[in-house]
N, C-alpha and C positions, 0 to 999 in steps of 0.2 A: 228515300234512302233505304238501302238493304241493311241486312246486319250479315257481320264479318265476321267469322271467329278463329282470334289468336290465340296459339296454347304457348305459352309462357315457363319456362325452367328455371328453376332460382334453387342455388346449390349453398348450401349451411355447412357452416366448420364447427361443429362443440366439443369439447373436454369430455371425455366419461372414464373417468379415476386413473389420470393422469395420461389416458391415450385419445389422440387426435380423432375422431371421428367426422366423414362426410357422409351430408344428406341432400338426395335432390328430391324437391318441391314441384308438381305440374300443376300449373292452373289454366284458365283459358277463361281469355274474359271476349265481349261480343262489343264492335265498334261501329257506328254507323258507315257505310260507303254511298256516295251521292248516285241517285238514279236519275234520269233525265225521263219527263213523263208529258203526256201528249194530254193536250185539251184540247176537247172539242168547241169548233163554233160556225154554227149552222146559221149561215148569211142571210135566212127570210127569219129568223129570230130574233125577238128584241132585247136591247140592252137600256138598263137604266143608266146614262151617264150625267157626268155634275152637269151637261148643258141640257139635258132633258132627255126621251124615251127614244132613243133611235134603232133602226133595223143593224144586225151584225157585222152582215156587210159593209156600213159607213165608219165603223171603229177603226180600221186599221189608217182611213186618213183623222182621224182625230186623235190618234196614237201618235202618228206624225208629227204632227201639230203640238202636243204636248214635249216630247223629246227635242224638236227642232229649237224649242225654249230655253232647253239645258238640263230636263228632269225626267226623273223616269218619269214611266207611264203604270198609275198602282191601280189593281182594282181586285175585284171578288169575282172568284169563278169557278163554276161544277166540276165536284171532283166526282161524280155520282159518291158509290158506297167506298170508295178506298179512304182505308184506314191509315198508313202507312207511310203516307207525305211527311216529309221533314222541309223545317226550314233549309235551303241553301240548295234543296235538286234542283236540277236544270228544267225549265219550264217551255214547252214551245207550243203555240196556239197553232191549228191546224184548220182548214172549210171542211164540213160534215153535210151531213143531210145529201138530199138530191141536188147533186150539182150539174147533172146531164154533160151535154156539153162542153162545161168549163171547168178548167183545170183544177184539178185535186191535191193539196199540199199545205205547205208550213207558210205563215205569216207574218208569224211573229217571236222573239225568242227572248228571256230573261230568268228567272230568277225566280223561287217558293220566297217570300219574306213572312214573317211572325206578323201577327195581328196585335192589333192596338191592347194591352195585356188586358182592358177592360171587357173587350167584346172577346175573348179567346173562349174557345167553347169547351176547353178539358175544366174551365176554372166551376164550370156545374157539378163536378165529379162524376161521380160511377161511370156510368159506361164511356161516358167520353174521357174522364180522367187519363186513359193511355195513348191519348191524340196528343199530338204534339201543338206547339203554339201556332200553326199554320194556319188551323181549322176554325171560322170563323162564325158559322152557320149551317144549321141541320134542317134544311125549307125542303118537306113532299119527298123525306126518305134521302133528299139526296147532300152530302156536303158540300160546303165551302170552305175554299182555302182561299190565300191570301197571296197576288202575285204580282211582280213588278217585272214591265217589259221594258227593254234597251235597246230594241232594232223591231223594225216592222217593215213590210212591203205591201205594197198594194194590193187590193183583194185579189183583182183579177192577175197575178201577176205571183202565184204563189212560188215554194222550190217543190217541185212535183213531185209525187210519190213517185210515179208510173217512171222519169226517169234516174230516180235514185236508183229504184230494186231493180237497172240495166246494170250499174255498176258494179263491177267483182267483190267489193268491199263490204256491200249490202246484201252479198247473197243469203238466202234462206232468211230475211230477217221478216218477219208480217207488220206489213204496212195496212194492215184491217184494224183500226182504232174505235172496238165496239163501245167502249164509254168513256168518257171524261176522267182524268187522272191514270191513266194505264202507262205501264212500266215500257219504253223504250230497249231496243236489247242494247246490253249494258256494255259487250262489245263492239258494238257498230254506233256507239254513240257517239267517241271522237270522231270519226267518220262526216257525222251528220252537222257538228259543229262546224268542222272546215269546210262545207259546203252549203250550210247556211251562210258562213265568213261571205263565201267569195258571190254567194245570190245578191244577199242583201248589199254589199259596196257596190256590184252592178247594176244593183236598181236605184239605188243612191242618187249617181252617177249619173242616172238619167232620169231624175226627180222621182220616181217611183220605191219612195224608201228612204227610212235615214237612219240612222246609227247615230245613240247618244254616245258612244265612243272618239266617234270623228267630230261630234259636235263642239266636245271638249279639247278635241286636237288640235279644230279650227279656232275656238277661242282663243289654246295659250299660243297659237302662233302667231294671234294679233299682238299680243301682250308683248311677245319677241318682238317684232315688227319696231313695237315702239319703245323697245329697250327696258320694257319690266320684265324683266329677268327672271323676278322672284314669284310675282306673280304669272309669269308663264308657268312655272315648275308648278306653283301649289295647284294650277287646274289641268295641268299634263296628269297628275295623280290621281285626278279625280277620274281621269280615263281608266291609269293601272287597277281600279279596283273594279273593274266591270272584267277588263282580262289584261293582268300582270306581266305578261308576256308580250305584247301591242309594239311591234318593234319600231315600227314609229315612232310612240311616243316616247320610247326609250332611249333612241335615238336624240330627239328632241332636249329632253332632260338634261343628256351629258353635253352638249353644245351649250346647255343656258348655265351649267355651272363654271364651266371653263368659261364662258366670256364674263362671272361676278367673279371670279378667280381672280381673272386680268384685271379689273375695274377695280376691286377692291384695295391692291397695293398703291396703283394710278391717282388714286382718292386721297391714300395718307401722304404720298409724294407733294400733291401742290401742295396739301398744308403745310409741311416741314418746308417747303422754298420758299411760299408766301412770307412764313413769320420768321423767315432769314431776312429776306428783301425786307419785309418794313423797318428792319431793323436801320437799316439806310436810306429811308424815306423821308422828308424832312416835314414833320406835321410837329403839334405840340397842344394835345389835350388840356383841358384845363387843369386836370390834376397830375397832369406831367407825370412822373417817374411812376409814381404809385397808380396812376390809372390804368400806363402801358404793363407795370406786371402784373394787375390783377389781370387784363384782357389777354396776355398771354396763358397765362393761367389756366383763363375759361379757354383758350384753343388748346390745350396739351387736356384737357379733362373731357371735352365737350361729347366723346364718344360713350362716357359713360351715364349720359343722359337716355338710354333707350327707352323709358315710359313716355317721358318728355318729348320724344323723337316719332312715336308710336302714332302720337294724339294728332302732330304736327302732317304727319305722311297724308293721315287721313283726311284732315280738315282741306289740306290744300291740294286731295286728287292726286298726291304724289307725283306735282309739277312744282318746280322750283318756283316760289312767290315775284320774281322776279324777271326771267326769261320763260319760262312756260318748261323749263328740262325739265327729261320723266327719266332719266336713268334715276331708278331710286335709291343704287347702292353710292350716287354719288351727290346725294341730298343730304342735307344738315340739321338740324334743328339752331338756330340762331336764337339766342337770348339777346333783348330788346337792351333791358337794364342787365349785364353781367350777374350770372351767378352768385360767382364769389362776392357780391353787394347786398344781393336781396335773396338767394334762397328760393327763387319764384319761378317754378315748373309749369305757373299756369299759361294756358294757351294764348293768351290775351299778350304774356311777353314774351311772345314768341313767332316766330318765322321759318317758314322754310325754304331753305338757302342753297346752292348750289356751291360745293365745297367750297373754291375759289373766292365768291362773294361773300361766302359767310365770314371770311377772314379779312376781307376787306372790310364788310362792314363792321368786322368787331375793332379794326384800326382808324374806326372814323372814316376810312376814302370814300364811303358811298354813305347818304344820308338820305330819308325821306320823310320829304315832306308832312307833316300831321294834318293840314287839310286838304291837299290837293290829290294827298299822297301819290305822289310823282315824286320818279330817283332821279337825285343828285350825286355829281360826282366829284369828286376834290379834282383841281386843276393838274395834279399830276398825272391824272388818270384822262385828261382831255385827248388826249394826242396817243393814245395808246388803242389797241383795239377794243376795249369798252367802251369807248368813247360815243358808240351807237343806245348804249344804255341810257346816256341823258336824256329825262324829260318823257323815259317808259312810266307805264301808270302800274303803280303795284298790282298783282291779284291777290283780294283778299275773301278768305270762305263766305259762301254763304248762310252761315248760321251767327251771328251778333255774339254770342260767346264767347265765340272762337275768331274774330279779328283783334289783330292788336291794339292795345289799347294804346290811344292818341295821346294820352300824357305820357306814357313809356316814349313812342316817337318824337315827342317834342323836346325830352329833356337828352335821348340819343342825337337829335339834332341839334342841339346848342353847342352839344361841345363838342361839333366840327368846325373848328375855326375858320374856316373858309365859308360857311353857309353864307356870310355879308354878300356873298355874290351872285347870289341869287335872291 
């Protein structure tokens, strides 16, 4: 980053023996502005990476490989003697050395990030004291900073200097990159952004390059796909912070909130019909009147179970324990034994219910089994469209903590008067 200087006016009203007096104040204070700066890296050079000593050249498909995962790509790189680097400039790795023949340009683009606060090299004081947290290593005169890439392309396959500096945009700019960490011009560097954009999605495109941006595009659009909504959104975000602007994923975004929009009324609706309709159902718990208002009870309350709900989403994958449903704005946490009974948030009494069922089950009509745990359904419910639910095998978590606990299903099973039929 450069420094910026603001000059600043601030204007004073004081009393001096009963007459109004005005003062103006100048100040000017200096603010960072981000620079985007050019690394070199010279392809018969070696790099030390966590899989072992490889040539330069082979980084940019193991950059790949790393981002294609879902992570940047973080590592140490020669800035030579510049002092100057700030965390958050725009960082782009470039092929140096004798390249002869083959083409000369950019390969990779992301981001200065701060070093591990332990290994920052200002924390020695003196002379480095005025380095900022970027600077990690001072090895044979020359520094290190600290950088995190988001897109890469193939070695051979760089965005060429030779046909940028054709373009009117890039006039006059020197694309001669004599050392590591050098200042890009500060005008031409939106420029250079939008035509990395559009290098790197065409080498993508034809496996030559990837973007941890689209990576994450492509994730939360499975997440759409399968009607997680919510977790579509929290990793569309994880795109906006690489670039806020990604109108794709923006796009993306406002479709996944309008359809939890819709889903969420959709949600309180069956429950308000269900626990009308049982109200006309002809069952009869063993505690009769008082069992039915406390289960009512726990259905008008049950949304204010959200830790309880939290534990529940996770344990069961955010599929309904039941039919395998992943809309999760329309999943439940079911209490085994009724709240209003026992007080018991823990996972053991509990299930995750797809709204509909969670209301049934809390009316008796669905019961399961404690050892086969296989659902049963009250005879009302045979001839209706659930009726395919009869004799499904519960899914329960894979962690023993977190399955319900068989004496809670045994004692919700007895008092379905109807269980004798099975």
């Amino acid at each position: 980053m450069g420094t910026l200087k603001i000059e600043t006016i601030t204007l004073f009203r004081t009393k001096n023996n009963g007459c109004c007096c005005l003062f103006l104040m100048k100040n000017s204070i200096e603010v960072f502005a981000m620079e985007t700066l050019v690394f070199l890296c010279n392809g018969e050079e070696y790099y030390d990476s966590h899989i072992g000593q490889i040539q330069n050249k082979q980084l940019p498909a193991l950059i790949k490989n790393v981002i294609a995962s879902g992570s940047y790509y973080k590592t140490e790189w020669s800035a030579w003697n510049s002092k100057f680097i700030q965390v958050g400039d725009r960082a782009y790795l470039t092929r140096s050395g004798n390249t002869g023949n083959n083409p000369s340009g950019f390969i990779a683009a992301g981001h200065v990030i701060a070093a591990p606060e332990n290994r920052q090299l200002r924390r020695l004081g003196g002379d480095y004291s005025s380095l900022s947290a970027a600077y990690v290593d001072d090895y044979d005169g020359r520094f290190f900073v600290c950088i995190q890439l988001d897109s890469v392309v193939d070695f051979d396959v760089p965005l060429e200097q030779k046909n940028l500096a054709k373009l009117s945009k890039f006039k006059g700019v020197n694309f001669n990159f004599g050392r590591g960490g050098a200042r890009f011009d500060s005008k031409a560097a939106p420029f250079l952004d939008s035509e990395w954009d559009k290098h790197s999605l065409i080498q993508q495109r034809q496996e030559r390059g990837r973007r941890l941006i689209d990576v994450f595009l492509e994730r939360g659009n499975n997440f759409k796909i399968n009607k997680e909504y919510q977790s579509a959104i929290d990793t569309y975000e994880l795109a906006l912070k690489i670039d806020p602007n990604y109108q794709k994923v923006l796009s993306q975004i406002k479709i996944c909130r309008s359809l939890i929009a819709q889903a969420e009324p959709a949600s309180t609706t069956i429950i308000d019909t269900l626990v009308e309709v049982s109200k006309t159902l002809n069952f009869t718990p063993k505690d009769s009147s008082d069992a039915q208002q406390k289960t009512l009870i726990s259905i008008a309350s049950r949304q204010g179970q959200y830790q309880f709900r939290q534990i529940l989403l996770q344990a069961y994958k955010y599929r309904c324990a039941i039919t395998g449903f992943d809309a999760d704005v329309a999943l439940e946490a079911a209490h085994i034994i009724p709240y209003v009974e026992t007080q018991n948030n823990a996972p053991s009494n509990g299930l995750l219910l797809r709204a509909d069922l969670h209301t049934l089950f809390d009316l008796n009509l669905i019961a399961i089994n404690p050892d086969s745990l296989q659902i049963n359904l009250a005879p009302s419910l045979q001839t209706t469209e659930y009726r395919s639910l009869q004799g499904k095998q519960l899914r329960i978590p894979e962690e023993e903590a977190l399955q319900p606990n068989k004496q809670f299903l045994q004692r919700h099973f007895e008092l379905s008067c109807w269980k004798k039929l099975y």
